[in-house]
N, C-alpha and C positions, 0 to 999 in steps of 0.2 A: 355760368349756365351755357351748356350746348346749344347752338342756333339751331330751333329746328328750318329743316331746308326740303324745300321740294324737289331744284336744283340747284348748281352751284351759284354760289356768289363771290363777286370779285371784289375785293377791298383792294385799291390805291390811290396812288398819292403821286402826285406831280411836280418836277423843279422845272421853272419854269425863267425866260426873259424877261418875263414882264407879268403885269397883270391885264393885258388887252388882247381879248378873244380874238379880234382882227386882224391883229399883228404881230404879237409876240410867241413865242414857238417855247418849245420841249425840249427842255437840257437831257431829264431824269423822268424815268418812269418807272415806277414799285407795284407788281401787282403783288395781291395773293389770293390763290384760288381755291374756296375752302367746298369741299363737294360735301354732299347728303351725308357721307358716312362718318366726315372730318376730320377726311387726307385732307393737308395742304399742298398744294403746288405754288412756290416765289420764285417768279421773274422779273430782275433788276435790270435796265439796260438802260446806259448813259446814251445818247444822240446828239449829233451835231447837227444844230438849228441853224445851221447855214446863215448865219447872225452872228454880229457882235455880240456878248452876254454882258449887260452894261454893270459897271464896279456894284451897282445898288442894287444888282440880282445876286450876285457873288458874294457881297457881305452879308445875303439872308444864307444861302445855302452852301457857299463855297466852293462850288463850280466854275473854273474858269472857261475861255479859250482854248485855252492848253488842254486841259483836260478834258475835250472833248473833241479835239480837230482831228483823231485818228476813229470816232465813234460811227457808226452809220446813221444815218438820215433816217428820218421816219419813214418815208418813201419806201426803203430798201427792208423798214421790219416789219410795213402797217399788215402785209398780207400775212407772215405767221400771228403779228399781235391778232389780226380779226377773228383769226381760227382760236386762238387763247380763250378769246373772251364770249367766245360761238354760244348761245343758248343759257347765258349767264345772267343773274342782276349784278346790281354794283354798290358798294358801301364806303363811303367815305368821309371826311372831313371837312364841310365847308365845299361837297365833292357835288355839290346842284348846281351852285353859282359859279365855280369857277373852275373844278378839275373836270367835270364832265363836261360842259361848254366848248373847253379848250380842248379836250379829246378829238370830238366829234368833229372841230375844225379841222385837225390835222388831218384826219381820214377825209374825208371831204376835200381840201388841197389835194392829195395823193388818186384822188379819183378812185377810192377805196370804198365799196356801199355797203355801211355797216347798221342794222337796223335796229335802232335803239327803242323802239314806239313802244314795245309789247316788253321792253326789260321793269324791271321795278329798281327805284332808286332810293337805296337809307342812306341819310344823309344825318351821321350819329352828331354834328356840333345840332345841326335843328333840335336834334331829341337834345342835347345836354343845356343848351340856351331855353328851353322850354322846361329844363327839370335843376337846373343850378346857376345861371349865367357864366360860365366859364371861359377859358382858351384852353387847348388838347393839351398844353404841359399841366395845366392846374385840372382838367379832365383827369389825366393818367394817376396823377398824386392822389385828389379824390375819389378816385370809382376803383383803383389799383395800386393805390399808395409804393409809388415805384416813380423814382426820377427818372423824367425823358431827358439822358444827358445828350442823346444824337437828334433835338431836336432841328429837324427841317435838314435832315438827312432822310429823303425817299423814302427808305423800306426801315427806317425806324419809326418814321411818323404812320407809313402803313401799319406795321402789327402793335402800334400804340393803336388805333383806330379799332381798330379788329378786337384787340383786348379789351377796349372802353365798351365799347356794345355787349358783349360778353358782359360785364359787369353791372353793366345798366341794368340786364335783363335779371340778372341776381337781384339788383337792389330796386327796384321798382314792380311788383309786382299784376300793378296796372297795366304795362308793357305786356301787347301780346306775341309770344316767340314763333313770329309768321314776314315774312320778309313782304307781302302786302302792307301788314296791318304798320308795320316797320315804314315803308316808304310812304303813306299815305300819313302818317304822325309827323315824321320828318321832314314834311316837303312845306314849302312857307308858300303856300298857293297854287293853282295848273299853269304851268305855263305850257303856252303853245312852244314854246321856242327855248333853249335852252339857257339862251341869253334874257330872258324877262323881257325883253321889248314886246314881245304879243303873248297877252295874258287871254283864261276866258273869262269873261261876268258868270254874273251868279245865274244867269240864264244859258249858259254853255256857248255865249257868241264870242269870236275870236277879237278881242279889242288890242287898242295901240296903249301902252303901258309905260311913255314917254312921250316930250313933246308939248306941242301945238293941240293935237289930239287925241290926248288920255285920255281912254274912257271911251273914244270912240268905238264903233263895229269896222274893223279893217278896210271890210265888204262896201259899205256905205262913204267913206272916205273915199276910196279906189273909185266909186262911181261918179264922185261929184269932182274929185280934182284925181284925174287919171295922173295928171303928172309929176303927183307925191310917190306913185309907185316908180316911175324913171329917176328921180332923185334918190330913193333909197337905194334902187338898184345900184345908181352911182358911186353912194356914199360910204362912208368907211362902217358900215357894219359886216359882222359875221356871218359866213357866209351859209349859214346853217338858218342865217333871219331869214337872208333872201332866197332860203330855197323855198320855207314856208310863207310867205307872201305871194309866191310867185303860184303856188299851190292852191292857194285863197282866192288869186285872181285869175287863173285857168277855172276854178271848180265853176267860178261866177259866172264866165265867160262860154263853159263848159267849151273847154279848149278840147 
């Protein structure tokens, strides 16, 4: 089934150091950019994470050193990437928890201000753990009966992604062909922050969603021990948490 689309959407997939939003950086990046009428435009581009790429990242994706010491820097591609992905949603794999998180940090490092608030995000493993318990190889076999033989090769695991939603939307009819109705199915809760450490309650307040204080109001925390906010700012989170914390405690402040 044809996606229908109001604007474009971006399906990718990320190689990556590690699994820590914090600290680990971007080998590989696979977009594809499917518009209203459903041209595609794929941009692949290897980068040098200015890192070691440790043996246990290389044995998922095969990405060395080597193979990326002659690549550019995120730094040197975030400003065409940001025009790439200009006016776009996004569609991915497991791409709420961990591909989009790790995005947002890179731009963010690069001092790149990319505004993600008003994008919508389908997030096809949420719909397929919600309609089959799967992983995207056993996804692509069932919903497209087609071996992913280049899996956790970038732009194979992209237009395997891309294909799975297409076939979802064939084969569920409940599924509505609306990239709202899409991202709103997909998403396993609001998070304030891309990292899940600040969720809202069921009453729209921004609470701490780890910790000492789960479940608290951020706002209320911040008032009674101000100096959980200088600790996180310290601390090894993402710096995407502390921009919205810092957001939370200006608004309170009315900085």
């Amino acid at each position: 089934m044809k996606l229908n689309l109001k604007r474009p959407i971006v399906f990718f997939d990320l190689e990556t150091t590690g699994v820590d939003t914090a600290k680990d950086r971007i080998v590989e990046i696979s977009m594809i950019k499917i518009m209203p009428d459903g041209e595609e435009v794929v941009r692949t581009r290897r980068i040098n994470p200015q890192m070691h790429i440790p043996e246990s990242a290389t044995e998922i994706h095969g990405i060395t050193d080597e193979d990326v010491k002659d690549a550019p820097t995120f730094a040197q591609i975030a400003k065409s990437l940001s025009q790439f992905i200009e006016g776009c949603d996004f569609g991915g794999f497991n791409s709420n928890r961990f591909d989009l998180p790790m995005l947002v940090e890179e731009f963010l490092r690069v001092g790149v201000d990319v505004d993600f608030r008003r994008r919508k995000f389908v997030d096809v493993q949420n719909i397929f753990h919600k309609m089959e318990q799967r992983t995207l190889v056993a996804a692509y076999k069932f919903y497209c009966d087609k071996n992913l033989d280049d899996a956790h090769s970038a732009e194979a695991d992209t237009r395997a992604t891309y294909e799975v939603l297409k076939a979802q939307l064939d084969r569920y009819p409940e599924l509505q062909n609306d990239v709202t109705a899409l991202a709103e199915f997909s998403s396993r809760g609001e998070s304030v922050d891309y990292a899940g450490r600040i969720v809202y309650n069921d009453k729209g307040v921004e609470v701490f969603n780890f910790g000492k204080y789960r479940g608290r109001s951020v706002s209320e925390v911040f008032q009674e021990e101000p100096s959980y906010y200088a600790w996180m700012m310290n601390g090894d989170f993402p710096l995407y948490t502390k921009k919205v914390i810092t957001e939370i405690r200006c608004r309170d402040k009315k900085c």
